[in-house]
N, C-alpha and C positions, 0 to 999 in steps of 0.2 A: 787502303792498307797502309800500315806504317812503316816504309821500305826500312827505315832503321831499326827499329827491333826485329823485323825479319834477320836483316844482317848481323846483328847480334847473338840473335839466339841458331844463326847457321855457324860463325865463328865459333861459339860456348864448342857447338856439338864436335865440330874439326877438330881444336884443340884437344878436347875430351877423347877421344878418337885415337887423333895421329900420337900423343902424349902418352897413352896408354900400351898401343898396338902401334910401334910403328914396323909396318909390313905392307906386304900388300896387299893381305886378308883386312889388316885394319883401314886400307885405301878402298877394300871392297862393303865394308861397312859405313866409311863416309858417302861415299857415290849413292848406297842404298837410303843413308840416312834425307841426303841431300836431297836427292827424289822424293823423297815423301813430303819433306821442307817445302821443296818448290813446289810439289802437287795443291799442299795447301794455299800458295802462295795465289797459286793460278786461281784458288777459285775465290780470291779476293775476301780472303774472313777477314775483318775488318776490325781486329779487337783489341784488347788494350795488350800491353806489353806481359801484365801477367800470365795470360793466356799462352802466350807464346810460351812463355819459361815453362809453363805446367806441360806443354806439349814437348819441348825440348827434355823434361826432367822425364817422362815418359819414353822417349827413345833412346838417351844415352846410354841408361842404366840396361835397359834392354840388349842393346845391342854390345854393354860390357861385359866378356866372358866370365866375371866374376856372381854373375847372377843367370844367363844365357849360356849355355855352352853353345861354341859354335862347332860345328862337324857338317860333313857332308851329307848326313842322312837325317838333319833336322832342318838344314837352311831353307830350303824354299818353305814347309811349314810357317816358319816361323815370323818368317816375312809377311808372306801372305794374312798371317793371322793381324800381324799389328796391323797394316795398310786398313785390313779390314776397317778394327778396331777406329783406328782415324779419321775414315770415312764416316762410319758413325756419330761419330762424335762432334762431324761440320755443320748438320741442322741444328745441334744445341748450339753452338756457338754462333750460326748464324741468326739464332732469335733469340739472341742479348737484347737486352735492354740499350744498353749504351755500346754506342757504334762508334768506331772510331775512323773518320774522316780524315783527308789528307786534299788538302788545298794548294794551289800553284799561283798565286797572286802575281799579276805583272801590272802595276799599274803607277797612274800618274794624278798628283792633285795639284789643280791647278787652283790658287788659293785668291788670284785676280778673277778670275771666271766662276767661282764658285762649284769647281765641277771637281771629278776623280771619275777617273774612265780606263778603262784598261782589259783586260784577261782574267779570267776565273778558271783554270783547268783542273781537271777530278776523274777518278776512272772508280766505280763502283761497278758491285756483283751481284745475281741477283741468287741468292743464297735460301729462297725461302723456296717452300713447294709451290707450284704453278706459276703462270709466267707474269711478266709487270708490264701492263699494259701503259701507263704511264709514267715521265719524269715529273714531279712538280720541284721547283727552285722557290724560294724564299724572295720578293725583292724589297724588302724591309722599308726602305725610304716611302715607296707608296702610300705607307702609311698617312703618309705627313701631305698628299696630294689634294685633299682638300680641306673645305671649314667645315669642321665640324660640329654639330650643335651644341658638344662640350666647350666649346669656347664660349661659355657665355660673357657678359658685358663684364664681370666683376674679374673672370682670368684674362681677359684680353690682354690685358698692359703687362699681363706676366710670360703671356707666351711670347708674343710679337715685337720686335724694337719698329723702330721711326720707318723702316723700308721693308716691303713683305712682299717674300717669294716664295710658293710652295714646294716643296722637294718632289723629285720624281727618278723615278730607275730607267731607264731601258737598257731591256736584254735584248743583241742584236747579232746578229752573225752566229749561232748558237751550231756548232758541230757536233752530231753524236756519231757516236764510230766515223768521223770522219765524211759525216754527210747532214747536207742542211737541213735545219728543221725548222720548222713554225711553232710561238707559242701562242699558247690562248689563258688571256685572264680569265681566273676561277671566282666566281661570286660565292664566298662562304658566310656560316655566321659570325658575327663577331670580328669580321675582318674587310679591311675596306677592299674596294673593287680594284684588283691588280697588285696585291702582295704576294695572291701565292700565283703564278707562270707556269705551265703546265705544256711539254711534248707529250702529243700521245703518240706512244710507240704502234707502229700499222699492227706488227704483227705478233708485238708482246717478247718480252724479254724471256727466253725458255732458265730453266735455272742453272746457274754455275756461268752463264754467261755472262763475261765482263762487257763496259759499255764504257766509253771512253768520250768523257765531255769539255769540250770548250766553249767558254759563252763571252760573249764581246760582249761590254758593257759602258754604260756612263752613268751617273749619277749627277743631278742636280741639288745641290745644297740649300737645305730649305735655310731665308734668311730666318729666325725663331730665336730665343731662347730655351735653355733647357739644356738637357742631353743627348739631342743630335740637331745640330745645325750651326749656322755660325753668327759672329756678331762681330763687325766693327775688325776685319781679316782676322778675329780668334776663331778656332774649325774645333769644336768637338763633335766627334762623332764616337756615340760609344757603343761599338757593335753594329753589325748590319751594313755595312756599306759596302758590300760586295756579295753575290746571289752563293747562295749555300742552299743545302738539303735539309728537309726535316727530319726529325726521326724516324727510323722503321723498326715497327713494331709489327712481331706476329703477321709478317706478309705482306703488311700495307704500311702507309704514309703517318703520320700522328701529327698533323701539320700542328696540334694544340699544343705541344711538347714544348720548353726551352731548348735553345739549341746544347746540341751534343757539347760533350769535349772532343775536340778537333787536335788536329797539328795545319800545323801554317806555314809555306814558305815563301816570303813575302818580298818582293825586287821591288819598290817605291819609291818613283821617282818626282821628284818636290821640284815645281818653278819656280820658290820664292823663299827667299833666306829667310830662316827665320829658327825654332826650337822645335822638333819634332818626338811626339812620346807614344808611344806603341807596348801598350798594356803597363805603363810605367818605364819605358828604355826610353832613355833621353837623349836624342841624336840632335845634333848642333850641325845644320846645313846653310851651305850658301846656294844661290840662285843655279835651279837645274842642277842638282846634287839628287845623289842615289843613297839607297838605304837598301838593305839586303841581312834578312834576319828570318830566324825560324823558332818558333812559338808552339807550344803545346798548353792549348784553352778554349773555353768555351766559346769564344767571341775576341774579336781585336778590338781594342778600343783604342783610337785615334784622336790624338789632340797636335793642334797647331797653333804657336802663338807667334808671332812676327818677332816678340822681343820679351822677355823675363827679366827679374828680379829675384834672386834665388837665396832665399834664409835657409839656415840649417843650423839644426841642435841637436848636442848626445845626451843623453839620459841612460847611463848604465852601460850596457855593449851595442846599447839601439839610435842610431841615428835617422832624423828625420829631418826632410827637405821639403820644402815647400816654393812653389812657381806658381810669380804671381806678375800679371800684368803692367802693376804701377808698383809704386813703394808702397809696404803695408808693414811696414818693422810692429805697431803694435798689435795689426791682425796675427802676424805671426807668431808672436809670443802668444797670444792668448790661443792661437792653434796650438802650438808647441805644448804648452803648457794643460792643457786638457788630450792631448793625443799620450803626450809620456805619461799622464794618471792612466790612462784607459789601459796601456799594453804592461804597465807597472802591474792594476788591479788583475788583469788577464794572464799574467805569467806566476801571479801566486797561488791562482788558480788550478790550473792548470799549463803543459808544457807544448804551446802550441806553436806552432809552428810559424816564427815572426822571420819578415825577409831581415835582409842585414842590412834595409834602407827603407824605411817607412813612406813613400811618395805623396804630397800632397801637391795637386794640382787647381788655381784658379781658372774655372769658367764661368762662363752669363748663364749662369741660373738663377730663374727667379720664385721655380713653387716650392723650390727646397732648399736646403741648408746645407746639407753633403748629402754624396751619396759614395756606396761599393762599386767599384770595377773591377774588371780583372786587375789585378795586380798594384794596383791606388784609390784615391780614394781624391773625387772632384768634389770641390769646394767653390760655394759662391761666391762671386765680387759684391755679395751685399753681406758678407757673411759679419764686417764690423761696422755698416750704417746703418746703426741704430741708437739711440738714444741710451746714453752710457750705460743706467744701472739697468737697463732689459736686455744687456750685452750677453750676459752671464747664461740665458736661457738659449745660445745658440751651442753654448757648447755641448749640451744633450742630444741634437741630432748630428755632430760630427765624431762623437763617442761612438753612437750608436751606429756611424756607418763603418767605424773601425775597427771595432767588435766584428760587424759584419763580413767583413773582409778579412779577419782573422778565424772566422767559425767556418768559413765557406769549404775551405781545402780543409778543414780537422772534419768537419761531418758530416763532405762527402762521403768520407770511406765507410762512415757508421750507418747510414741512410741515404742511397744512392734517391731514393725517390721522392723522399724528402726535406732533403738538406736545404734545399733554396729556401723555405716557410721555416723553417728549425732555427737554420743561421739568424734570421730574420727575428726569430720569436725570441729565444738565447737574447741577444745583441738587444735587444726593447726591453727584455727582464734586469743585464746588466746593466743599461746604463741608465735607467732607474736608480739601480743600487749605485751609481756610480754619483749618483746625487748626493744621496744620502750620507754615502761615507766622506765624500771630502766636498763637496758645496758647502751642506750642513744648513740648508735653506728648505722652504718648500720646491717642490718641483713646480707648480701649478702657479700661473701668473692672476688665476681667479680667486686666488684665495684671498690678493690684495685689492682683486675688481669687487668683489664681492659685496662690500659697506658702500660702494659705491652706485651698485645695480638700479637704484631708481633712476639713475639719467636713463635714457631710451638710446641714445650709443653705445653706453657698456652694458644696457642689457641685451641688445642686438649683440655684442660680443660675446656675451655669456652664452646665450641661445641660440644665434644662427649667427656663427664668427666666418667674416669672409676673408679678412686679411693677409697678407703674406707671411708664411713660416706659422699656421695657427698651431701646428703638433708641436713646434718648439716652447710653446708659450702655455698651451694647456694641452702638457704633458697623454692624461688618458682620452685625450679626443679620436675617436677614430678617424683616421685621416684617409683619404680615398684620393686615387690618382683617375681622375675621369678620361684624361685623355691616353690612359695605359702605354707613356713613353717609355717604361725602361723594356729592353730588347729582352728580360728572361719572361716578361707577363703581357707583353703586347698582344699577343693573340691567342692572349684566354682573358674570364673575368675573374681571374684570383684574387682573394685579397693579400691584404700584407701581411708577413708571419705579426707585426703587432696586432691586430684583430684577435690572431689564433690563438696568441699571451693573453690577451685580455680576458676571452671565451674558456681557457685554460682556468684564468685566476678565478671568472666566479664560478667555476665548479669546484676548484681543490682549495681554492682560497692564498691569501698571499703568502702566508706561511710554506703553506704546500709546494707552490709556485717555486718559490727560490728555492724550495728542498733541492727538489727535482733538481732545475734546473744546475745547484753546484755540483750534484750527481750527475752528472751528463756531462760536465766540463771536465769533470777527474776522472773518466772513464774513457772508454771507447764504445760507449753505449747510446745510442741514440734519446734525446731526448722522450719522444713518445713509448719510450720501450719503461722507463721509469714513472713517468704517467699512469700509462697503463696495469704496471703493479702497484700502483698505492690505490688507482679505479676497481681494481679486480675487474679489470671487462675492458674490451676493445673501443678505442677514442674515435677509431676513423669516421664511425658513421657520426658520431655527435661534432668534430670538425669541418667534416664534409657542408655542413649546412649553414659556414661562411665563406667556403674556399669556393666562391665563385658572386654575383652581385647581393650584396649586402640584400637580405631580405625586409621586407614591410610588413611588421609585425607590431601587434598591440596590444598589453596588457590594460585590465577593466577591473578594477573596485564592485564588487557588484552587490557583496551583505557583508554586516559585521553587526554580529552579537555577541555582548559581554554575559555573563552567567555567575553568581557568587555559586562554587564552590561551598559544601558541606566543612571538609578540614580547612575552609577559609583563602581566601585569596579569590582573583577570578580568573573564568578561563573566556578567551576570547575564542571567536571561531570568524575567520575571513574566508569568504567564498573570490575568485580569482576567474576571470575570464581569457581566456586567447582569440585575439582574431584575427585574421589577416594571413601570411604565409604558415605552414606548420612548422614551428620551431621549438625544439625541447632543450630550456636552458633554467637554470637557477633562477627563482624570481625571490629574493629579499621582501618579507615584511617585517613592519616595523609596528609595532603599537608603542604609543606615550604618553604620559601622566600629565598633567598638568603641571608645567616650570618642575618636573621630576626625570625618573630614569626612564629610558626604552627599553623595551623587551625585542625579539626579533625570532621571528622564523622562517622556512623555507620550504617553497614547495618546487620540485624538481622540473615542473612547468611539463610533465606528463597525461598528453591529452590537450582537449579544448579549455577543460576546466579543473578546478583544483581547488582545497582546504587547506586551510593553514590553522593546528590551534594552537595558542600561546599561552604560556597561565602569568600572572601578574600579581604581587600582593596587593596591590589595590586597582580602583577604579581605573582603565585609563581613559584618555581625553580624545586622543585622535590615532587613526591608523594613516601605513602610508607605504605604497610598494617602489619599491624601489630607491630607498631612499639615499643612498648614495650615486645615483646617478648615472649605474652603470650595464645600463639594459640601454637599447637605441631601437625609442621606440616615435611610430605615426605621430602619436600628440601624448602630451605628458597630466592632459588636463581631467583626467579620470581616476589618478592614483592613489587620489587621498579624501579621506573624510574625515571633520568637514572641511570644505574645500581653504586652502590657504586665501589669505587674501594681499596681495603685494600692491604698492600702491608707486607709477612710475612719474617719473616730471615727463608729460608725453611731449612738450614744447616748449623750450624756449630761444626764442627767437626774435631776432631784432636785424630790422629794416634799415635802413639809413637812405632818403634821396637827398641828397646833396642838394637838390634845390628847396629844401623846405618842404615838399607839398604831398611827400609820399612815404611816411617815416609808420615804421608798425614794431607794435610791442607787444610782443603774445608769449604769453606760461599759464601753461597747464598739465593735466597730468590723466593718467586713465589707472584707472583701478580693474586688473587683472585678478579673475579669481580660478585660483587652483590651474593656473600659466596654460589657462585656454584662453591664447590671442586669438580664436577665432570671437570670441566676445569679449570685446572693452567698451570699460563705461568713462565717459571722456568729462571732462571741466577744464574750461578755459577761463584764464582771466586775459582783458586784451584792451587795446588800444591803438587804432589807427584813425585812418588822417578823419572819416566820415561819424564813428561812433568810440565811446569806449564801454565797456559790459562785459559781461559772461553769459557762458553757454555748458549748458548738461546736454550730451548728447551719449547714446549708444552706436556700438557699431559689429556688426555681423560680416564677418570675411568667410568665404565658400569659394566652392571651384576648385583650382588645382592648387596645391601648397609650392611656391618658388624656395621658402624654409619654414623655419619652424614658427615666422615670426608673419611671414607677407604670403599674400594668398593673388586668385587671380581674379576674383572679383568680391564686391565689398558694396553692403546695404546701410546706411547711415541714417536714423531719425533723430530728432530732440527737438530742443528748447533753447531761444537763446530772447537775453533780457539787456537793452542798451540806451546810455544814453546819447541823446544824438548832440553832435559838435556843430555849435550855432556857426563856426567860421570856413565851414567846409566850400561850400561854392564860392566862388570867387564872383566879382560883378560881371565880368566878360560873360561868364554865363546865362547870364538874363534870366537867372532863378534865385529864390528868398531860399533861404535857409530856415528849414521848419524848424522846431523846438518843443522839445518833449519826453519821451522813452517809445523805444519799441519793443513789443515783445512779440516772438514769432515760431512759428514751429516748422521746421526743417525736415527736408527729405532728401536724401543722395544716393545714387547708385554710379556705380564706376567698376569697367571691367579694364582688365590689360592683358594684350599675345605675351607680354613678356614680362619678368622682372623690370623694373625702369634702371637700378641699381644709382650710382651717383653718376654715370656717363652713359646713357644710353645708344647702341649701337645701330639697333633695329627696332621694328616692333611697335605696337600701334595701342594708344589707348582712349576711352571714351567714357563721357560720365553726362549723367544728368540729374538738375537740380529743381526743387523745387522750396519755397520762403513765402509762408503763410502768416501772416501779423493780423493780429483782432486784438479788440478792444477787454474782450472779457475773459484774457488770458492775462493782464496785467499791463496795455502800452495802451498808445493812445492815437493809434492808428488803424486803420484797418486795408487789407493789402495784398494779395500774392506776384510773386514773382518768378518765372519760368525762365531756367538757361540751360544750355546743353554747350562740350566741351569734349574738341578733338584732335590729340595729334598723334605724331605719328614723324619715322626718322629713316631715311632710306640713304643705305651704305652705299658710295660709289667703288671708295676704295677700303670697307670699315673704317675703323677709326683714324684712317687718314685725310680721310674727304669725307666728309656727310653733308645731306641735305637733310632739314627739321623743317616740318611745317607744324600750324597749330592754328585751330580756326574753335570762335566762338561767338554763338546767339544767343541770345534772349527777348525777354517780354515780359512785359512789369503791368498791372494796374494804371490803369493812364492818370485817372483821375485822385485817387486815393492812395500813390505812393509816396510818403517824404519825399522833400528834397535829395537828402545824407543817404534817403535807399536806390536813389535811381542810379542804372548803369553809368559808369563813368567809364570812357576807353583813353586813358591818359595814363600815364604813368608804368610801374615794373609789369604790371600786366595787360597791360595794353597797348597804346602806341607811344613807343619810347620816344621821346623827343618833344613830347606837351604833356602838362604840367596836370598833375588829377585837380579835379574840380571847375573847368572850364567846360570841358565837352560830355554834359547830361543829357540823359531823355531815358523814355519808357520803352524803346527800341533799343537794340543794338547788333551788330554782327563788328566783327574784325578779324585779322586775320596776320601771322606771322611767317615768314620765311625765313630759313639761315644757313649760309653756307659754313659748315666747322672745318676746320683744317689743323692739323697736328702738324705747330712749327717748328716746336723744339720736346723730344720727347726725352732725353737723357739727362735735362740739367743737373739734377744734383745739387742744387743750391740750398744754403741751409740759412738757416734763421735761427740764431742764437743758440743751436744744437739741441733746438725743442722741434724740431721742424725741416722737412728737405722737400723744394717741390722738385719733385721728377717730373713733369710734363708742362709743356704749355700751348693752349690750345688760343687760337685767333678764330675770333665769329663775325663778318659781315650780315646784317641784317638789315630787312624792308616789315614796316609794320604799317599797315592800313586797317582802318575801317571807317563806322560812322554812327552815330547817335541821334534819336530824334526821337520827340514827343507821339508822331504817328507813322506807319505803316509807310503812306505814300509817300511823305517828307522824306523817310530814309530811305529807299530805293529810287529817290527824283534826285537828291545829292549827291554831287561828289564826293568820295572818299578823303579822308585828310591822312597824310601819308606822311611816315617818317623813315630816316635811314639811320644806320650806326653802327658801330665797330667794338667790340671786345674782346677780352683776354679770360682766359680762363687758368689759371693756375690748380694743377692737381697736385696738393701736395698731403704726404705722409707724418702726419703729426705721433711725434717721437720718431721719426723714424719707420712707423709700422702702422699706424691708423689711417685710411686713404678720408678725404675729402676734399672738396674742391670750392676755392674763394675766387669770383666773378666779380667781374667788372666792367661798364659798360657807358659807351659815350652816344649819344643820339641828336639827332637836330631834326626842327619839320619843317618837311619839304613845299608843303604846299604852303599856298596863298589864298587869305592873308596869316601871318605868322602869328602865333600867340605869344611868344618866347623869338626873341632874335638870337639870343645866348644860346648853348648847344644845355643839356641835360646830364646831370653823370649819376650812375649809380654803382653802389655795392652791395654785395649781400653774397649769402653764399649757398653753394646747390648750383647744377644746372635752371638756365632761363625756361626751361622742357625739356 
């Protein structure tokens, strides 16, 4: 209960009362009023303040002889009747929706220990029919207690800094009514093991019965990036870091709910000087300093920084401040400067309700750009490292989170049940538009990748983009938070209100879209309530079927007949497949002429399957569904007929050994037809140290999709034609150099547990090969050669400590293999430290070790502000094997063994493109030497 509107609305009544009637008839009507006050009081309605008033504006007037006659032969009547009245009216009240909480916070964040430990006290009622058998408490941090499979290789370096510690809760000491209880973690879906904490009450809470809880508590602060944990003594925590109640709905718990709007009253006491912010209140403490504040909101959000920098700007009656770690004078202007457009564009809109201090606050986030809290709005320390002119595209998700934070409190009051996905959807529609009217640029950063899409990097960005901040960059990408950090959707699988916008636009279309939506801003009307009149028909159920995991669904091309039309022109008829999840959404086709106009129509995507007819004045060329790109579908490689055909540079790449003897020069390209990467057709052109030629090969990828571009396992045949380099063996070898062409036909399969990504964490992969050369395909040899290849990367600490092994065999033709084709285990793929072309034969095994360690992950080092490497990784490594013309030879030998040491630089080219440039020194160990001088190489990619 909110002890302060109680006391408010019992003052109103006294005042009202004694003001009126001062007597002792009107002292017998406050005592009577009071009683009923407190009656409620006792039985804990837990509601918001208006409730009270409506209950207060119900007895005043009652009890004023100007509406009530009071006399002695209607009093007790009249009494009894309201009481009644009152009591009735406590089960509607007690199955509100939104319960209003009242918290006792006594705690301490100790910011050297990474801990905050303290008291939660709360006294709840149990207000519903029958009795409550259980408490369950919220303990939010649990979340973060272990690795979860969402962290794959590619988010690691976003969630984690240099030092990793998991966060954890305990609730200890826990009194109900003043007696100890025991909890037990709850295994639910969707929720990890020990978030929700649960007393079971022996004997059930009967109704109207208050329960009065204290819970002793600590938290461990997970070390992470993001939005709750800390970095480098900065503490955000936003929300959750103290145990709270879920919602109650209709008699039971709604653990799925966001949390309530609460009141807070908050005694926090801080070991360590430094700036402390509490939902946006900026308290400036020294060591073992107190803070003592009370708060009406959803959740507290707690930030800590040891030491700030503090810009501020006015724009009109609105000032805005901004707290940032180091000096960021020009991050700030360009904060400033896109926050005052935002609240500028949003007040001539509508009259919403902006504080009289705009808060912007720096923290280590790294999968976002800003985000809404209560009361501010957290912005990353990467939010101005990036490559100057790609700067511009951060300022649409820090728009978009200030909008957010201004729709939150206007759309509560208009859609109590939907405001969080509204504000969200709203706040995605404007700052869109907030592109448009003063950027005056494209929104989309693909629209400049686009003439560029043959490389195989930017077309891995167009189609499966992994890199940091990808929704700032290509604006309609649907962006998914896998590891559901913000505290209102952690435990559900909602999506973001931008999904719902998107799902909004192709049904009403974008015209439609912004109708709406500046009706919704000039009104007190919920956005879906104007939706819904320009739909004629209710949205929930066609919404409903993103507001939780994005479904897998797929649209199919499946006929298309043209027809000439008698009155002339034609009519097309496309038949349309669904398969996969049932989803009924707008599906775009497209028919087009040849280098002429498209026509376009639509089928509601009702059912499995659907028509679409289009009429045309002439002939057209090709169909094509979805041609804008805005369905997210399985595979995209069935939408058009006939199939597009894109032609990519699948490689170009270049080797460098520093010592002469291992240098390689490969481009080529695969031809993708109709952007099914499950089938590419490959050509290389090439040059290394053994042949130089080309190869046609195809390739078949199946199994599980890692994206839309890499699969988990992959079937490779062709053809490849070369001629062979007469200076490839060296004399130490004690082999001729044949001389000739070979041509050969290839076979490879390769599976993988995991994506490899550019730094692999875990995860094993394997492949085997097979290289067949004859004479009567074109060479002048004839030949096969058998090898198979395995590794595999075991985390001690993830990506702080790894161990990588990597073992490979083979077997060649003894008699009839070239020289230039036998196994060589020398050089970047073999044993570093000897030189290729010394150690041949028809045999081979080897094998790799490495130990990786992450020495410096925060550098920040830039390179002509084209380039920043953030990480640097150190590899000790042992390479052995051996080679030999037969069987027994190679198992009666000793191994020839080498050692060496490298560097690994992961750096983000502009700013926001991850890869990684290798470097590596070697020497051999054994005797006798081939090389007294050590070996160096570069190249780039991990070594495996």
């Amino acid at each position: 209960m909110n002890p302060w509107t109680l006391q408010w609305g019992w003052l109103a009544i006294r005042s009202q009362v004694i003001c009126t009637h001062p007597s002792t008839v009107a002292d017998l009507r406050f005592g009577l009023s009071a009683c009923i006050i407190q009656h409620i009081a006792d039985l804990q309605m837990h509601a918001f303040a208006s409730q009270y008033r409506f209950c207060a504006a119900i007895i005043i007037p009652i009890f004023h002889d100007s509406i009530i006659p009071w006399n002695d032969s209607e009093i007790m009547f009249k009494v009894y009747r309201i009481l009644f009245l009152l009591l009735l009216a406590v089960p509607v009240y007690g199955n509100a929706d939104m319960v209003f909480d009242h918290y006792k916070l006594d705690v301490t964040l100790d910011v050297a220990a990474g801990r905050i430990y303290g008291t939660n006290a709360f006294a709840i009622s149990n207000t519903f029919p029958g009795s409550l058998d259980k408490l369950p408490l919220f303990a939010y941090p649990n979340h973060y207690s272990v690795y979860g499979q969402e962290v794959t290789h590619e988010l690691y370096d976003r969630v984690f800094p240099e030092v990793v510690s998991l966060g954890s809760m305990q609730i200890h000491d826990i009194l109900i009514n003043d007696k100890p209880f025991a909890l037990i973690a709850e295994c639910l879906p969707d929720l990890a093991q020990g978030v929700i904490l649960s007393a079971c009450l022996a004997n059930g809470s009967p109704p109207v019965e208050q329960i009065r809880v204290a819970a002793g508590y600590s938290v461990n602060i997970p070390e992470r990036f993001g939005s709750f944990g800390m970095h480098r003594a900065t503490v955000c925590l936003n929300g959750g870091w103290y145990p709270y109640l879920p919602v109650r709905r209709n008699a039971d718990w709604d653990v799925y709910a966001p949390p309530p709007k609460s009141s807070f009253n908050l005694h926090l006491n801080v070991s360590d000087a430094g700036h402390v912010f509490i939902n946006g209140r900026h308290y400036e403490v020294v060591a073992k300093d107190t803070i003592e504040t009370e708060i009406e909101a959803r959740y507290l959000s707690l930030v800590f920084m040891p030491q700030t920098y503090v810009y501020r700007h006015s724009s009109g009656n609105q000032d805005f401040i901004y707290y940032s770690s180091r000096p960021r004078p020009k991050a700030a202007s360009a904060l400033f400067n896109a926050a005052s457009l935002a609240v500028k564009q949003m007040l001539d809109k509508q009259t919403v309700t902006v504080p009289e201090e705009l808060i912007l606050i720096e923290v280590p986030l790294r999968r976002d750009l800003a985000i809404a809290s209560e009361g501010v709005v957290l912005v990353s320390d990467r939010f101005h490292e990036v490559f100057a002119p790609l700067r511009d595209y951060h300022a649409g998700p820090l728009v978009e989170a200030v909008y957010t934070l201004l729709l939150r409190s206007t759309l509560a009051a208009t859609d109590p049940a939907a405001f969080d996905w509204e504000a969200e959807a709203v706040a995605w529609v404007q700052a869109q538009a907030f592109w448009q009217t003063y950027r005056r640029r494209s929104k989309s950063l693909a629209t400049y990748l686009k003439p560029f899409g043959f490389i195989p990097d930017i077309d891995a960005l167009l189609n499966a983009p992994r890199f940091p901040f990808v929704g700032a960059f290509f604006g309609d990408f649907y962006e998914t938070d896998p590891l559901r950090e913000d505290i209102l959707r952690f435990n559900r699988r909602t999506a973001h209100g931008r999904i719902l916008a998107e799902k909004l636009r192709d049904l009403l279309g974008d015209n439609k879209l912004n109708e709406i939506t500046e009706k919704a801003l000039a009104s007190d009307k919920p956005l879906m309530a104007f939706g819904e009149a320009h739909y004629a028909g209710s949205l929930s159920d066609y919404l409903s079927q993103w507001d939780n995991s994005y479904p897998r669904v797929n649209y199919k091309l499946t006929d298309w007949e043209q027809k000439r039309r008698p009155e002339g022109g034609y009519l097309s008829r496309v038949s349309i497949r669904q398969t996969g999840a049932p989803v009924q959404e707008p599906v775009v086709v497209e028919v087009e002429r040849r280098f002429g106009e498209a026509y376009r129509g639509i089928w509601m995507g009702e059912g499995d399957s659907g028509l679409v007819t289009i009429e045309t004045p002439r002939r057209a060329h090709s169909v094509q569904l979805d041609p804008d790109r805005r369905l997210r579908e399985t595979t995209r490689s069935d939408n058009r007929y006939p199939p597009s055909i894109r032609v990519l540079l699948n490689s170009l790449r270049l080797r460098i050994d520093l010592n002469n003897r291992d240098h390689e020069i490969r481009a080529g390209g695969s031809i993708i037809m109709g952007n099914d990467y499950r089938n590419r057709y490959r050509f290389d052109f090439f040059s290394e140290q053994e042949r130089q030629g080309l190869g046609l090969r195809h390739m078949r990828a199946f199994g599980k999709a890692f994206d839309a571009i890499n699969y988990q396992q992959r079937f490779t045949y062709g053809f490849i034609h070369a001629d062979l380099d007469p200076n490839f063996a060296t004399a130490e070898s004690g082999f001729v150099n044949s001389s000739g062409t070979v041509s050969e036909i290839t076979l490879d399969y390769a599976i993988y547990t995991k994506d490899a990504g550019r730094n692999p964490l875990d995860g094993a992969a394997f492949s085997v090969q097979g290289e067949f050369g004859h004479k009567e395909i074109g060479g002048d040899f004839r030949y096969w050669k058998i090898s198979t290849s395995g590794k595999t990367v075991v985390p001690l600490r993830r990506d702080r400590h790894l161990l990588a092994f990597h073992a490979r065999f083979g077997a060649s033709d003894r008699d009839r293999t070239p020289t230039q084709m036998l196994y060589d285990i020398g050089g970047f793929n073999g044993i570093r430290g000897i030189n290729r072309g010394r150690l041949l034969g028809n045999y081979k095994y080897s094998g790799s070790a490495e130990y990786r360690k992450i020495l410096w992950k925060e550098m920040k080092a830039r390179g002509l502000s084209m380039a920043w490497t953030r990480m640097l990784q150190t590899v000790v490594y042992v390479d052995a094997g051996n080679t030999s013309g037969t069987i027994e030879d190679l198992t009666s030998e000793s191994p020839h063994w080498g050692v060496g040491v490298g560097l690994r630089f992961y750096t983000d080219i502009l700013g926001v493109f991850p890869t990684v440039v290798r470097f590596d020194v070697a020497r051999q160990m054994d005797r006798p030497r081939m090389d007294d001088r050590p070996m160096y190489y570069i190249g780039a990619g991990q070594s495996f």
